[in-house]
N, C-alpha and C positions, 0 to 999 in steps of 0.2 A: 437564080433570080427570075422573078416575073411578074408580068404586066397587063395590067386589063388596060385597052382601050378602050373608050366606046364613042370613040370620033366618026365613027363610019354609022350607026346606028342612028333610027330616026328617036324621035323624043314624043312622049306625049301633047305635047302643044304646039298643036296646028302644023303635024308632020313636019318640024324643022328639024333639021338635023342637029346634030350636037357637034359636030364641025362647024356649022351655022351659029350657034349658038355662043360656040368659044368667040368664034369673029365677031359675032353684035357687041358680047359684052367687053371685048379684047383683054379677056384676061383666063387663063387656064387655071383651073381649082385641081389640085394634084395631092392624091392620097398616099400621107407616108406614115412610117413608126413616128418618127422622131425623137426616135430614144435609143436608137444603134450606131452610136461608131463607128465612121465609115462609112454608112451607110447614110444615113440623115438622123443629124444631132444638131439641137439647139445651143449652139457656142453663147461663151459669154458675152459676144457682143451682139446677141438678140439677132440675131442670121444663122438661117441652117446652112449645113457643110453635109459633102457626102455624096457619091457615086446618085442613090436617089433623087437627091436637089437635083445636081447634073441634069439630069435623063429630064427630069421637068421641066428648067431651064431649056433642053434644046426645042422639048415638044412645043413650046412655051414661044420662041424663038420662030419656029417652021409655022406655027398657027397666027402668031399676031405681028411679029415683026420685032419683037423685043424679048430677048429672054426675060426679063424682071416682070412682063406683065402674067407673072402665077402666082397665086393664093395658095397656101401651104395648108393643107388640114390631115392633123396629127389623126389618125385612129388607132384605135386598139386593134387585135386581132378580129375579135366578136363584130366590129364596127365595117370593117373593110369590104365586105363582100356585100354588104345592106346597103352602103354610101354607093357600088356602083351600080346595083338593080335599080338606087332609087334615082339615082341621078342628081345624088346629092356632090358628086367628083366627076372631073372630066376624066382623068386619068388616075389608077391604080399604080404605084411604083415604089412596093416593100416589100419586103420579104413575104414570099408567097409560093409557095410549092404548089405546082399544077398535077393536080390528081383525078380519075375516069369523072370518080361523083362530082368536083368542083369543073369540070368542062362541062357539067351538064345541067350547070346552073341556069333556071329560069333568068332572062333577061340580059345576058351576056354572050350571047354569040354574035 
């Protein structure tokens, strides 16, 4: 399992941080599958379940004061690594193997 943060990174508009940022809006956007078991899956009663939700929920919790206040945005694979250069996610938390070429991805250190 692994996770990109990018809570410590500043942002393109007006050097605010994206710590900063999660606090204005008080709500954390958290990138998952949503389609693994276990992991993060959409149940029938329109709530995700899963070790992933967790991990969101607590980041979610330590950043605004409330686990519930995060925004769930399902990605593909292809999708994942584009949502955190762009800073379209606060937080990465799916399935994700850390490999030399993906540590040395433009925009995420």
């Amino acid at each position: 399992m692994s996770m990109l943060l990018v809570g410590c990174a500043t942002t393109n508009e007006n050097d605010v941080s994206r710590l900063g940022l999660i606090k204005e809006r008080n709500e954390l956007i958290c990138g998952i599958s949503g389609k693994i078991p276990g992991f993060s899956f959409l149940e029938s009663d329109g709530n995700y379940q899963g070790i992933d939700i967790d991990i969101c929920k607590a980041f979610a919790a330590a950043f605004t004061g409330d686990s519930d206040n995060v925004q769930y945005r399902p990605l593909t694979a292809a999708e994942r690594f584009t949502a955190v250069r762009t800073g379209e996610i606060d937080l990465l938390s799916r399935n994700t193997t850390l490999t030399l070429s993906r540590d040395s991805l433009g925009g995420t250190d």
